[in-house]
Gaussian input, Z-matrix of N, CA and C with variables (Angstrom, degrees):
# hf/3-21g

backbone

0 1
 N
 C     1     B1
 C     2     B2     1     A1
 N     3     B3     2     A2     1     D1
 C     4     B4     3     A3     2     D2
 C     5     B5     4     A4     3     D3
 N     6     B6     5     A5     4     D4
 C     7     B7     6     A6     5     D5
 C     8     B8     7     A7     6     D6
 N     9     B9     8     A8     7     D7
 C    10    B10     9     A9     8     D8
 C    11    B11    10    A10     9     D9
 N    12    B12    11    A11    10    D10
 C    13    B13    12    A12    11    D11
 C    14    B14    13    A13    12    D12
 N    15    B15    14    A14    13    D13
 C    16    B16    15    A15    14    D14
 C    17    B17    16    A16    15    D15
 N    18    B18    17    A17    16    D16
 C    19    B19    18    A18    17    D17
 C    20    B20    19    A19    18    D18
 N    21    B21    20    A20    19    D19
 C    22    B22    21    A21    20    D20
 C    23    B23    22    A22    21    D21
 N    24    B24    23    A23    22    D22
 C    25    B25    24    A24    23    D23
 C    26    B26    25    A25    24    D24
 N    27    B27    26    A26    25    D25
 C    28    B28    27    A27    26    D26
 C    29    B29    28    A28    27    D27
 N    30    B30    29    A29    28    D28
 C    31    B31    30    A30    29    D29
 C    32    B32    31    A31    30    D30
 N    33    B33    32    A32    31    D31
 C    34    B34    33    A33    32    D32
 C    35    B35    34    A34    33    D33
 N    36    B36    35    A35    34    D34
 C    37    B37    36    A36    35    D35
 C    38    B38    37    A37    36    D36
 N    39    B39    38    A38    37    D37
 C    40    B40    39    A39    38    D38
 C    41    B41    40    A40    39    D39
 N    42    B42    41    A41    40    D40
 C    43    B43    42    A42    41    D41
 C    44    B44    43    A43    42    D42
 N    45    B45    44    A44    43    D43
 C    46    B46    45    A45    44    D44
 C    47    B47    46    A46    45    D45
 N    48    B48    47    A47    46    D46
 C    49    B49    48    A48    47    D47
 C    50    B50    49    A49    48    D48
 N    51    B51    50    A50    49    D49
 C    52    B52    51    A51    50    D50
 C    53    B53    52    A52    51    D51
 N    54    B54    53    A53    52    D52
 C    55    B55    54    A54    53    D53
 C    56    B56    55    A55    54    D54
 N    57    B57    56    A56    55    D55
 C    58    B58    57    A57    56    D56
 C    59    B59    58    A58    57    D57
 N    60    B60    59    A59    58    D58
 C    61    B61    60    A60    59    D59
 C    62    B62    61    A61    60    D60
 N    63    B63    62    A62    61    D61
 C    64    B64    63    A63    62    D62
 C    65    B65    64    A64    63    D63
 N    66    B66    65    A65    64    D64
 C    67    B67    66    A66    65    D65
 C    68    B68    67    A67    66    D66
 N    69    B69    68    A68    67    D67
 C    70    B70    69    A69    68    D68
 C    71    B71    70    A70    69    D69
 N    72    B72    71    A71    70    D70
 C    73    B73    72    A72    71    D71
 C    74    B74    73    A73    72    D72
 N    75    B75    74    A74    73    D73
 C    76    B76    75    A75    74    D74
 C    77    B77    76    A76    75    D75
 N    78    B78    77    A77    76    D76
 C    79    B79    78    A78    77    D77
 C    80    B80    79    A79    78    D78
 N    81    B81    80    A80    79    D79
 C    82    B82    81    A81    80    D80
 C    83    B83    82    A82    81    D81
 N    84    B84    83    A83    82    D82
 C    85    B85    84    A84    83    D83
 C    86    B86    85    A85    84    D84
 N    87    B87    86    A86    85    D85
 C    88    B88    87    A87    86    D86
 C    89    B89    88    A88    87    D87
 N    90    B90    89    A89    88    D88
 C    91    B91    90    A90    89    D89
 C    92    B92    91    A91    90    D90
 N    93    B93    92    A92    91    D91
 C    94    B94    93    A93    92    D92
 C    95    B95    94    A94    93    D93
 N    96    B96    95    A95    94    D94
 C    97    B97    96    A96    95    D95
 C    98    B98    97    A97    96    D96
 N    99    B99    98    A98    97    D97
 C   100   B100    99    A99    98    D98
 C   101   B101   100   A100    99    D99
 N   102   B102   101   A101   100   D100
 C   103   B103   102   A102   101   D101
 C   104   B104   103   A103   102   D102
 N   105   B105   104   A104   103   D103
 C   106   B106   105   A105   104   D104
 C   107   B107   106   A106   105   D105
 N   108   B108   107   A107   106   D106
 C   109   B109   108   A108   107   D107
 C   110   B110   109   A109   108   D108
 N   111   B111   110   A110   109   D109
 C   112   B112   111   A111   110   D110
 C   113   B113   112   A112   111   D111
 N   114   B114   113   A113   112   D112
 C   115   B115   114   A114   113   D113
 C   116   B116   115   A115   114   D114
 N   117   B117   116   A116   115   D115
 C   118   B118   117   A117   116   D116
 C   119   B119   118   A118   117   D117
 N   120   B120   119   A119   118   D118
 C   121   B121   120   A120   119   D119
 C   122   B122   121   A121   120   D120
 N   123   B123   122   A122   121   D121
 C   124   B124   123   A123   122   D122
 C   125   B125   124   A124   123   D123
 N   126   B126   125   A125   124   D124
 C   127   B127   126   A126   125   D125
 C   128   B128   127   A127   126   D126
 N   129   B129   128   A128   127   D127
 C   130   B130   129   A129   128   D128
 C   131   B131   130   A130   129   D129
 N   132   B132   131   A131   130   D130
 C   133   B133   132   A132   131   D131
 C   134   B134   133   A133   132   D132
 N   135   B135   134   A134   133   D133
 C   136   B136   135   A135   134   D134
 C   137   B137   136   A136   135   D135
 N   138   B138   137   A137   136   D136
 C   139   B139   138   A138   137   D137
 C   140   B140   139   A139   138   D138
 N   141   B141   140   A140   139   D139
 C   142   B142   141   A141   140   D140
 C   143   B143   142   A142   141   D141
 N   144   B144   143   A143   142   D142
 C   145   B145   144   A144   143   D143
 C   146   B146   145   A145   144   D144
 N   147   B147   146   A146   145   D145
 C   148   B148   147   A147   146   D146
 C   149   B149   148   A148   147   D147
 N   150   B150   149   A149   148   D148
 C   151   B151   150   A150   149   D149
 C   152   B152   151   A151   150   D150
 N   153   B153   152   A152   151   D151
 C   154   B154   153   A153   152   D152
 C   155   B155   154   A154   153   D153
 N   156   B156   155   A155   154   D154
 C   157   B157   156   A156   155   D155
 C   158   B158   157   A157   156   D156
 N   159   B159   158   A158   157   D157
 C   160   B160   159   A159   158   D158
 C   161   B161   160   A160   159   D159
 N   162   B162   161   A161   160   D160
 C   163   B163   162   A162   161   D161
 C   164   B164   163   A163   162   D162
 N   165   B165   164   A164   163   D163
 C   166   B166   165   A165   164   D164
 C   167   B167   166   A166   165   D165
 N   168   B168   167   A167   166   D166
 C   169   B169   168   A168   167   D167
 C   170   B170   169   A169   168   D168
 N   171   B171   170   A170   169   D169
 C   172   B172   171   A171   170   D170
 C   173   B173   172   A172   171   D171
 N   174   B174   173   A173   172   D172
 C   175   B175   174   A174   173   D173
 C   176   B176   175   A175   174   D174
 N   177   B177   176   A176   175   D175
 C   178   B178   177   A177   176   D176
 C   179   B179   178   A178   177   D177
 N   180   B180   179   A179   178   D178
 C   181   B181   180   A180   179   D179
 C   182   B182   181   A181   180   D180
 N   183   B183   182   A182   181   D181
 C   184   B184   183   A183   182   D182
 C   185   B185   184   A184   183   D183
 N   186   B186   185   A185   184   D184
 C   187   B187   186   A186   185   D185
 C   188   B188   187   A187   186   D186
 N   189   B189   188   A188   187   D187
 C   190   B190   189   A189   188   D188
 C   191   B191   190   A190   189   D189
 N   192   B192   191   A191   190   D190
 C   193   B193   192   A192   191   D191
 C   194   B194   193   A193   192   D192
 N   195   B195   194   A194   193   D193
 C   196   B196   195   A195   194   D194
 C   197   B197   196   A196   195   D195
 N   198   B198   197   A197   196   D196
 C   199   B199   198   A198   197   D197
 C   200   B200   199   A199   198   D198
 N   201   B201   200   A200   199   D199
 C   202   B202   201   A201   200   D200
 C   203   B203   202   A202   201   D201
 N   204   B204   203   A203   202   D202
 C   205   B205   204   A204   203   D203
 C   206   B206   205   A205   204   D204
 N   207   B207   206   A206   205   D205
 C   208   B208   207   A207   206   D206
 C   209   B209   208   A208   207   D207
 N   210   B210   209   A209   208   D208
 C   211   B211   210   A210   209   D209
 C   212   B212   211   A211   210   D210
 N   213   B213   212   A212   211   D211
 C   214   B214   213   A213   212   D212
 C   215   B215   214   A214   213   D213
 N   216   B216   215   A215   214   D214
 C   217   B217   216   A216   215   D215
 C   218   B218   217   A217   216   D216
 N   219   B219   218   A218   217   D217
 C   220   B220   219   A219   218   D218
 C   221   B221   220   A220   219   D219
 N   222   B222   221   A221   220   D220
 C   223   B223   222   A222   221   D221
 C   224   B224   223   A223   222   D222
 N   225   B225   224   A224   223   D223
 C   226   B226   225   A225   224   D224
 C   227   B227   226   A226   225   D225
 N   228   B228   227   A227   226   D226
 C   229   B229   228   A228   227   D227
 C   230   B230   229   A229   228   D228
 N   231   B231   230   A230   229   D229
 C   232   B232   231   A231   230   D230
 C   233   B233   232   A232   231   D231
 N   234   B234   233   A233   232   D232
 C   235   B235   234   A234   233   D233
 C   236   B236   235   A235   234   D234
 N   237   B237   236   A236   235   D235
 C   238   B238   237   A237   236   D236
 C   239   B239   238   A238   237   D237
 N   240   B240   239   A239   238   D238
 C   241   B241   240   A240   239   D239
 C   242   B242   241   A241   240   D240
 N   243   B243   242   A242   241   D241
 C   244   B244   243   A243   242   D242
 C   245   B245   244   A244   243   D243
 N   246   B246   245   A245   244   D244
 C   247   B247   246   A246   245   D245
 C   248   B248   247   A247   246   D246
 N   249   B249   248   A248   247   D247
 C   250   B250   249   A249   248   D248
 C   251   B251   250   A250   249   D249
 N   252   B252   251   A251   250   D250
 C   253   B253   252   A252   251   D251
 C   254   B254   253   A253   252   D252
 N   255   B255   254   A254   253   D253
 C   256   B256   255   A255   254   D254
 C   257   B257   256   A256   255   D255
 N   258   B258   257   A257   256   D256
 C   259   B259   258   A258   257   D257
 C   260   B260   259   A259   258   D258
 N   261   B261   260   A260   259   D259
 C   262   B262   261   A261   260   D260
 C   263   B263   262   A262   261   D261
 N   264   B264   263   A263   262   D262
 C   265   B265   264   A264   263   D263
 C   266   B266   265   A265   264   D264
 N   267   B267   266   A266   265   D265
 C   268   B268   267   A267   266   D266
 C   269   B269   268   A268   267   D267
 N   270   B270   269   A269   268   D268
 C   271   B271   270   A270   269   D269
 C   272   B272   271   A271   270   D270
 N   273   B273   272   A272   271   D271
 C   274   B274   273   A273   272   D272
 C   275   B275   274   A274   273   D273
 N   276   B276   275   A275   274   D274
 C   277   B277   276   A276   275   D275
 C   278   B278   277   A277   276   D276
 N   279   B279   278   A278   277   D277
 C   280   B280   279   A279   278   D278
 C   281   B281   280   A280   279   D279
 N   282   B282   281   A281   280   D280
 C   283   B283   282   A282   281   D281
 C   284   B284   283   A283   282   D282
 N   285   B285   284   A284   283   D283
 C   286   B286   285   A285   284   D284
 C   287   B287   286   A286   285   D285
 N   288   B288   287   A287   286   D286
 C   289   B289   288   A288   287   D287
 C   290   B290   289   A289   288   D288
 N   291   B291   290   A290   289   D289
 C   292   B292   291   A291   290   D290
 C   293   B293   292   A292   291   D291
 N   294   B294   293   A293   292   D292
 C   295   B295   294   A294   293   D293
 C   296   B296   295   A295   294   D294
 N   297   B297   296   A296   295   D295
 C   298   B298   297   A297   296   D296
 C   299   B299   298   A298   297   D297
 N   300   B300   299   A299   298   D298
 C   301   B301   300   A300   299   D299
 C   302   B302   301   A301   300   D300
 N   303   B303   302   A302   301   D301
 C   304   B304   303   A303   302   D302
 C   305   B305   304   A304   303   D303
 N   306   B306   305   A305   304   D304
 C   307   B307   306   A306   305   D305
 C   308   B308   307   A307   306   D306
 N   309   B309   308   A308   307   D307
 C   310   B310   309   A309   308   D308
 C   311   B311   310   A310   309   D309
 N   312   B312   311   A311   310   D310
 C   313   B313   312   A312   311   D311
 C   314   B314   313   A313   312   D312
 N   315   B315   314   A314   313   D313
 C   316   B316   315   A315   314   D314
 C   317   B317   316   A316   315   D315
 N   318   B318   317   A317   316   D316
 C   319   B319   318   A318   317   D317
 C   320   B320   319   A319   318   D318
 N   321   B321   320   A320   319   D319
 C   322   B322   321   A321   320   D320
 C   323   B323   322   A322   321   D321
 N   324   B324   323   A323   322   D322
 C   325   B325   324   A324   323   D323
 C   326   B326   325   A325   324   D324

   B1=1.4552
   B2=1.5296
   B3=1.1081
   B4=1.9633
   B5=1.6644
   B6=1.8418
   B7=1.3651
   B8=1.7912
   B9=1.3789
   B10=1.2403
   B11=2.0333
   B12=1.6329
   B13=1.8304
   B14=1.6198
   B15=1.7765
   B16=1.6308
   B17=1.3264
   B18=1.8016
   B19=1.3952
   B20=1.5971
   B21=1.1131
   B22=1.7583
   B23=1.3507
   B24=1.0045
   B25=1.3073
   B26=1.3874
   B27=1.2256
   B28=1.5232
   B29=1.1866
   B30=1.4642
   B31=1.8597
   B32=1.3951
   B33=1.5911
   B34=1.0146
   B35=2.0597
   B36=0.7667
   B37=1.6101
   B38=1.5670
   B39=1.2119
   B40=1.9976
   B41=1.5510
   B42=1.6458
   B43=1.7464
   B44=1.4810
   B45=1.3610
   B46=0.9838
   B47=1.9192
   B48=1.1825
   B49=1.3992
   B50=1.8846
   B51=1.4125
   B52=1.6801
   B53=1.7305
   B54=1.5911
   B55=1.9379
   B56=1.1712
   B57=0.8772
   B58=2.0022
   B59=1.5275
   B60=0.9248
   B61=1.4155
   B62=1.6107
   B63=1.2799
   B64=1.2606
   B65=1.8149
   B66=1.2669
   B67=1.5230
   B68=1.9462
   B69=0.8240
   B70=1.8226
   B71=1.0043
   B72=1.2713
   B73=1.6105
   B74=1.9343
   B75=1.0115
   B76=1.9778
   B77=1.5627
   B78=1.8628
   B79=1.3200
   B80=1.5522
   B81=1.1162
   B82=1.6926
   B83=1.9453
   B84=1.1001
   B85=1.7478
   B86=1.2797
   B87=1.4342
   B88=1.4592
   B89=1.8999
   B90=1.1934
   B91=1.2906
   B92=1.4280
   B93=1.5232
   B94=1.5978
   B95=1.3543
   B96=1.4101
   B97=1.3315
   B98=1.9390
   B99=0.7383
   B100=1.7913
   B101=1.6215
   B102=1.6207
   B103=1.1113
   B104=1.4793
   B105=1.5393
   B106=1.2949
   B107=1.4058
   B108=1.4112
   B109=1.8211
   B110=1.5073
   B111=1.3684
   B112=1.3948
   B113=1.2575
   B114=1.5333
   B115=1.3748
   B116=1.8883
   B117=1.0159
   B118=1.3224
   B119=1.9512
   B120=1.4912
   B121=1.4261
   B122=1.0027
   B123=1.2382
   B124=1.3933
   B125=1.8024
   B126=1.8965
   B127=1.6545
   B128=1.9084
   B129=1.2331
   B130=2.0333
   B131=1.4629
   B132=1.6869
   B133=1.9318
   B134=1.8068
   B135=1.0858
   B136=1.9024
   B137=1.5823
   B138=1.4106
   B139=2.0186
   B140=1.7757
   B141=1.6387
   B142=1.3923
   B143=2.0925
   B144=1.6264
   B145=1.4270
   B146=1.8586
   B147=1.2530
   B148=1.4007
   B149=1.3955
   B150=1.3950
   B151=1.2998
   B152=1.4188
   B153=1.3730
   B154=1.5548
   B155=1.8543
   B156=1.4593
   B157=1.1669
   B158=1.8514
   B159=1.6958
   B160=1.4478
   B161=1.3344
   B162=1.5262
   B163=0.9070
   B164=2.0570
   B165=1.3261
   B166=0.8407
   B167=2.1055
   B168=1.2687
   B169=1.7164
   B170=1.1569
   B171=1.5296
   B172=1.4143
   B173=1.8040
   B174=1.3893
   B175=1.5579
   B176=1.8388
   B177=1.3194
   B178=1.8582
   B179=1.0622
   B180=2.1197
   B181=1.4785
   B182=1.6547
   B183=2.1569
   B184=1.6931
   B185=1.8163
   B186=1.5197
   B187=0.7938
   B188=1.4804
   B189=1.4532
   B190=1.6130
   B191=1.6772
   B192=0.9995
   B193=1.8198
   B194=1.6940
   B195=1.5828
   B196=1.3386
   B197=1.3858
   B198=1.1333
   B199=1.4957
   B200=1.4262
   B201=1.5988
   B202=1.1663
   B203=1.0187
   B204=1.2768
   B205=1.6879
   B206=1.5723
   B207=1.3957
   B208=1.1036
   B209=1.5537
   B210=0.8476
   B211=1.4798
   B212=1.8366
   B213=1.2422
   B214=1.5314
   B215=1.8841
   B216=1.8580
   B217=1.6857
   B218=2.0584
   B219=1.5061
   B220=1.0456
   B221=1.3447
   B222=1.3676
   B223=1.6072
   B224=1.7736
   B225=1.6179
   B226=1.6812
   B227=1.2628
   B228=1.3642
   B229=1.1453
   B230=2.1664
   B231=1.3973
   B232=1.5938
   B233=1.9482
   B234=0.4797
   B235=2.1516
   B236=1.3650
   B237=1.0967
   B238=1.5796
   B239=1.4802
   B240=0.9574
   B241=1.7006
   B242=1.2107
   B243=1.1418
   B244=1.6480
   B245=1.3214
   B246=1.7231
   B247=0.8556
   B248=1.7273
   B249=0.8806
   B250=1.8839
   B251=1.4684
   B252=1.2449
   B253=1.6611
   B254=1.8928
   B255=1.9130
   B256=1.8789
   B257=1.4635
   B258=1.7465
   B259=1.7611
   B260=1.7307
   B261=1.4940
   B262=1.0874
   B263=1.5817
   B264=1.7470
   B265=1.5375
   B266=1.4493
   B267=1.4029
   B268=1.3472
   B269=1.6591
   B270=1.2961
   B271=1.7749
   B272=1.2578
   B273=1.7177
   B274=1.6369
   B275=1.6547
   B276=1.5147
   B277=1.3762
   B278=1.4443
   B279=1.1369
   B280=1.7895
   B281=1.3788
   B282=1.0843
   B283=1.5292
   B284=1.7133
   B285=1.8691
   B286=1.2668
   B287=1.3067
   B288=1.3398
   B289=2.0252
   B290=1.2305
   B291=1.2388
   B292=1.5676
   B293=1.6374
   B294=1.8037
   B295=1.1661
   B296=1.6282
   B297=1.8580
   B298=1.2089
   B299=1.3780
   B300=1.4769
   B301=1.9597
   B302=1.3553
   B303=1.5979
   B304=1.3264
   B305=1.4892
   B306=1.5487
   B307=1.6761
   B308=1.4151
   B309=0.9149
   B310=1.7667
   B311=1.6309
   B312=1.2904
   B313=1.2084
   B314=1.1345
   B315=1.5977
   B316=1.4917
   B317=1.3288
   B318=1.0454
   B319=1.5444
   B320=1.5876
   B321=1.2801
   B322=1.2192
   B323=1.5411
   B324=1.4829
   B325=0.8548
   B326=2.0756
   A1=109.17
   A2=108.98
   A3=113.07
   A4=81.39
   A5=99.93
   A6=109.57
   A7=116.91
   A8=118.66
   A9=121.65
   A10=98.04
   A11=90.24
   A12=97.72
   A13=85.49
   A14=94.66
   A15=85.33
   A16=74.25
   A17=102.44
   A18=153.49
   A19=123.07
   A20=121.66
   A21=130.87
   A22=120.98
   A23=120.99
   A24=133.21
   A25=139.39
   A26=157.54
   A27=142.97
   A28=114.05
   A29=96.96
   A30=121.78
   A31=99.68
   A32=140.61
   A33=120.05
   A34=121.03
   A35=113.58
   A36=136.50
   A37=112.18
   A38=90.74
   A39=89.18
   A40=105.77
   A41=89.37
   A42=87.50
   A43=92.98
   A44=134.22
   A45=130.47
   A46=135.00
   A47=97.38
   A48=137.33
   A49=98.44
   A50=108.47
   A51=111.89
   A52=115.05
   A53=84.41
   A54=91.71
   A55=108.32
   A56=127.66
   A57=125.87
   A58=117.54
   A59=122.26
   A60=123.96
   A61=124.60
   A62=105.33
   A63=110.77
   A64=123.84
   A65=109.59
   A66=98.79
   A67=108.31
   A68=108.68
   A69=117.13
   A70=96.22
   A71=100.23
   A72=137.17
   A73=102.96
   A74=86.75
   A75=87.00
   A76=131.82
   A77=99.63
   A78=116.52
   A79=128.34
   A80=105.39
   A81=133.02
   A82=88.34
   A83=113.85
   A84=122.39
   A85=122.23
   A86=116.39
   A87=115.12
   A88=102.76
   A89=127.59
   A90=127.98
   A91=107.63
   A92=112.92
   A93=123.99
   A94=112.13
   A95=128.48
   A96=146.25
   A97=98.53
   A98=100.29
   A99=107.59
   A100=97.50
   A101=124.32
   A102=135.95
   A103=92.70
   A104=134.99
   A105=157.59
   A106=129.72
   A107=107.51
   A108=102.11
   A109=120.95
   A110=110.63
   A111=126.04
   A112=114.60
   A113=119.48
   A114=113.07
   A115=94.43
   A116=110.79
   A117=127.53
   A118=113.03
   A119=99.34
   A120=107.26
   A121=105.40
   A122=107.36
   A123=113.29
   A124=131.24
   A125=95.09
   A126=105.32
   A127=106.67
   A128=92.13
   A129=80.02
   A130=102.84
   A131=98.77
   A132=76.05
   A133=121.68
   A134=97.50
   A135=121.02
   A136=86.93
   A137=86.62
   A138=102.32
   A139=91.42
   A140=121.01
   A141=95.85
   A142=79.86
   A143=94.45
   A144=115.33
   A145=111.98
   A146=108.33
   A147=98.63
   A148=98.48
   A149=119.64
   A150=136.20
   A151=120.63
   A152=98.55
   A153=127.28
   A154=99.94
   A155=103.98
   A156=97.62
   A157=113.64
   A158=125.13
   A159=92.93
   A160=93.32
   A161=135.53
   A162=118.91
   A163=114.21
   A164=123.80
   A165=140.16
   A166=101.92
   A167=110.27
   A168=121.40
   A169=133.60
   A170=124.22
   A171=127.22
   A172=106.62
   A173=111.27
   A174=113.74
   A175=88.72
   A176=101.27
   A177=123.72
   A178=118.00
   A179=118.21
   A180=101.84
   A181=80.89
   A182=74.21
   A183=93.02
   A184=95.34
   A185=110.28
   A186=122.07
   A187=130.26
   A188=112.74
   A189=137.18
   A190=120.55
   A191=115.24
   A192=111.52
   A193=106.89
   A194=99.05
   A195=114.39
   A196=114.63
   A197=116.61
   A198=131.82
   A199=122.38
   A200=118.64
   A201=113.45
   A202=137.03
   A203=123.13
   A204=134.69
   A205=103.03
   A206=109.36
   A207=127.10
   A208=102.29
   A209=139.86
   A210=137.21
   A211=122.81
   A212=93.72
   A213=118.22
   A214=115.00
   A215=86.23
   A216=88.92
   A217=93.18
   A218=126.35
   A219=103.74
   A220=141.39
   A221=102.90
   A222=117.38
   A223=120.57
   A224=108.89
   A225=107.42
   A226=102.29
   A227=118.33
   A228=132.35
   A229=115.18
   A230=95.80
   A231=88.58
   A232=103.55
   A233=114.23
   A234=120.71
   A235=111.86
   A236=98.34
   A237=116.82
   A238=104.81
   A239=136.08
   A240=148.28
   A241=108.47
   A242=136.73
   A243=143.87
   A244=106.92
   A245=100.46
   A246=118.17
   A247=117.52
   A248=131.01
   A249=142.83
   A250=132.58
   A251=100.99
   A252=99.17
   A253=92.22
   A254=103.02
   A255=102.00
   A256=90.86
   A257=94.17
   A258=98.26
   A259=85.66
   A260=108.66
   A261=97.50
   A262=97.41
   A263=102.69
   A264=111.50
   A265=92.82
   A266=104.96
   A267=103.84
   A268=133.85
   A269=100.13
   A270=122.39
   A271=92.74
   A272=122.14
   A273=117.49
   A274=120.98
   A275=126.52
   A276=122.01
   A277=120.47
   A278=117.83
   A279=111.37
   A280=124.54
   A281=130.04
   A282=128.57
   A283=113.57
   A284=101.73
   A285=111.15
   A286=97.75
   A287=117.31
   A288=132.02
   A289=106.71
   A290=113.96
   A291=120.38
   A292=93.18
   A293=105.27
   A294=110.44
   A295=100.45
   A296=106.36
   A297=114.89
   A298=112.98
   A299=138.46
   A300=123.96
   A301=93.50
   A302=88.14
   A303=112.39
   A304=86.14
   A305=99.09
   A306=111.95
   A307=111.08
   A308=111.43
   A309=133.46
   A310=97.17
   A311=121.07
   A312=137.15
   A313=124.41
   A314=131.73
   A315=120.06
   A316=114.68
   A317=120.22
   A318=102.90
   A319=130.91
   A320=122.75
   A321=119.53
   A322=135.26
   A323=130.45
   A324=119.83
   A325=110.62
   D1=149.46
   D2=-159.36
   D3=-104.62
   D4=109.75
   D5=159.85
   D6=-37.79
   D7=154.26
   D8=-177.42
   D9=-141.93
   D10=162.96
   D11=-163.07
   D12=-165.70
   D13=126.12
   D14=172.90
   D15=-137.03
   D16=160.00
   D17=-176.63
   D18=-94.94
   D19=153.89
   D20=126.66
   D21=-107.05
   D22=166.10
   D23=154.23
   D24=-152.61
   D25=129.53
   D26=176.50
   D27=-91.97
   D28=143.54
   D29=-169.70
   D30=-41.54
   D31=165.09
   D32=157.19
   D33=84.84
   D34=-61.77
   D35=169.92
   D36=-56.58
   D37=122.40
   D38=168.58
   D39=-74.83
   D40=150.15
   D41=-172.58
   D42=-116.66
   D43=155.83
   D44=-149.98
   D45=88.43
   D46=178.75
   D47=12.63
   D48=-100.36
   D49=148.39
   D50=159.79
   D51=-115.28
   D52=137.78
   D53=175.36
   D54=-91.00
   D55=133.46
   D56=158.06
   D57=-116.09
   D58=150.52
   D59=169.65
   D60=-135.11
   D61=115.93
   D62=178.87
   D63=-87.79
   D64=140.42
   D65=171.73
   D66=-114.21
   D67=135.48
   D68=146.61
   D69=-124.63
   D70=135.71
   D71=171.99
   D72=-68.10
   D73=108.89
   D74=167.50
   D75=85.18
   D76=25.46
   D77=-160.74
   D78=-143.72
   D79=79.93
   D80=165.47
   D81=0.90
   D82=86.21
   D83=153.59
   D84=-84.19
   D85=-3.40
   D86=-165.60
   D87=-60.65
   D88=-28.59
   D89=-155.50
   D90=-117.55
   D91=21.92
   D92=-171.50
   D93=-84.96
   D94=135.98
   D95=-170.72
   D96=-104.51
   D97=-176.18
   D98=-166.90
   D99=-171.10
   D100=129.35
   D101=-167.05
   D102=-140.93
   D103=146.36
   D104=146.84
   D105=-128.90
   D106=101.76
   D107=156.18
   D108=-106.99
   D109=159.50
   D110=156.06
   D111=-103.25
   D112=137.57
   D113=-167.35
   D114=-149.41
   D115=146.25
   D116=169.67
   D117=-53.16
   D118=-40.02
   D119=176.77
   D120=-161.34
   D121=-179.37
   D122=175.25
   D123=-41.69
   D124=-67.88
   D125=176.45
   D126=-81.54
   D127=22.44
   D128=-174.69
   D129=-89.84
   D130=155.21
   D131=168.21
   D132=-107.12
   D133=167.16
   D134=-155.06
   D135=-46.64
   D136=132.30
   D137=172.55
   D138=-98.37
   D139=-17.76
   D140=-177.39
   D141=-153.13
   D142=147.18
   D143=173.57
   D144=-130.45
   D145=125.85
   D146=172.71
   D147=-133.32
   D148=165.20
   D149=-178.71
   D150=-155.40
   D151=78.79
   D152=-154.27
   D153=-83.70
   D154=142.49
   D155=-164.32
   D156=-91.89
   D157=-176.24
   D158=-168.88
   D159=-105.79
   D160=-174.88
   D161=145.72
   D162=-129.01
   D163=169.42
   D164=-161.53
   D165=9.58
   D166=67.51
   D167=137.00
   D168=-40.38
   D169=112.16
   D170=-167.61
   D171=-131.34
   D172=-174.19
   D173=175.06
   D174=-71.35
   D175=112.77
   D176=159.76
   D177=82.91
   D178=-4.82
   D179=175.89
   D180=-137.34
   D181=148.08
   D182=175.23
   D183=-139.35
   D184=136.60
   D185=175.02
   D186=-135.68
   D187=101.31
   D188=-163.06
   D189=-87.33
   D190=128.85
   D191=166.63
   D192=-125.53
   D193=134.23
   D194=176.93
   D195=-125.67
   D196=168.96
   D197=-174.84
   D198=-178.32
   D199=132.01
   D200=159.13
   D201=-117.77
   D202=136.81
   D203=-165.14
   D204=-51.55
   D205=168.19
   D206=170.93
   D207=-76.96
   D208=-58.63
   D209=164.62
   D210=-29.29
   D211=-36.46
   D212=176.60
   D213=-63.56
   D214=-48.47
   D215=-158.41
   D216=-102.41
   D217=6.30
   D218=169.00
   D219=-115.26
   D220=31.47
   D221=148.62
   D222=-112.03
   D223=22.83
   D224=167.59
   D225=-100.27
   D226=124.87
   D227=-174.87
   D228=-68.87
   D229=143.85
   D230=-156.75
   D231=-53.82
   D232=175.65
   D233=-166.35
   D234=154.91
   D235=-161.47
   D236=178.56
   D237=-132.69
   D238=146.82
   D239=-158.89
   D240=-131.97
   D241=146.79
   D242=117.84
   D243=-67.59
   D244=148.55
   D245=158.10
   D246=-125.46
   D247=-179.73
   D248=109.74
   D249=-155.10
   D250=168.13
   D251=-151.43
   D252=-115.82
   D253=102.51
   D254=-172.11
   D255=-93.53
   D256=172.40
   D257=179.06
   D258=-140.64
   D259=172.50
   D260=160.00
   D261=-166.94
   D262=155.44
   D263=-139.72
   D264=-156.27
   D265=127.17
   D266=169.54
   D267=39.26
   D268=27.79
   D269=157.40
   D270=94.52
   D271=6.00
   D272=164.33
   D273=-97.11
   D274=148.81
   D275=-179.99
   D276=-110.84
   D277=103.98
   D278=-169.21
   D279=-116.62
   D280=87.11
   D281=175.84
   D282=-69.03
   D283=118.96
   D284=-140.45
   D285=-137.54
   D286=16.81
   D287=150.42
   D288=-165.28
   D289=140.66
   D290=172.23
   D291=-141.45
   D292=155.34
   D293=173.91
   D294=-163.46
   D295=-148.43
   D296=173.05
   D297=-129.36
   D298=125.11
   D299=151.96
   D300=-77.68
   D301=164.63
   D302=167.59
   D303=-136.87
   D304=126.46
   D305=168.30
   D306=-102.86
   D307=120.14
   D308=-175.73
   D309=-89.09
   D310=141.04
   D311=148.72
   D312=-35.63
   D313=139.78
   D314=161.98
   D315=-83.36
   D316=146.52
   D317=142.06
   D318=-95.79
   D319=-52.86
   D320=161.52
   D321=-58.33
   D322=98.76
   D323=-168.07
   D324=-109.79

């Protein structure tokens, strides 16, 4: 079952940063990429993309930190989002959290 993680965030506001760490058991991560959108739905396209880098990747654990700037999060309009967070490793593609933000309005700008 594909772990799940939902969010807030405010318009405007860096969100972040969050670490996650994934394990597969028995699998050369050293050369793993990490992709994230937020999307309104499913077929819409990404109001936000990050491609957060990993740090210290080993055989079965990878461990990533992301964040988005305030610059990033204050032209997504307040909603609710999908997300998920894919990786891909050794000519395989695995989306390995999915969830929801909810972007809250600012007020102070």
């Amino acid at each position: 079952m594909l772990p799940t993680q939902d969010f807030e965030a405010i318009r405007g506001d860096t969100f972040g940063p969050h670490t996650f760490t994934i394990t597969i058991e028995g699998e050369d991560l050293s050369a793993t990429t990490v992709k994230i959108q937020w999307k309104k739905d499913y077929d819409a396209n990404a109001v936000l993309t990050l491609t957060p880098s990993t740090s210290s990747p080993s055989l079965g654990v990878l461990t990533f930190d992301y964040e988005a700037t305030s610059i990033e999060t204050a032209n997504i309009d307040p909603s609710t989002y999908l997300y998920d967070v894919e990786i891909t490793f050794n000519a395989k593609v695995k989306t390995v959290l999915a969830g929801k933000v909810i972007m809250h309005p600012d007020v102070t700008q």
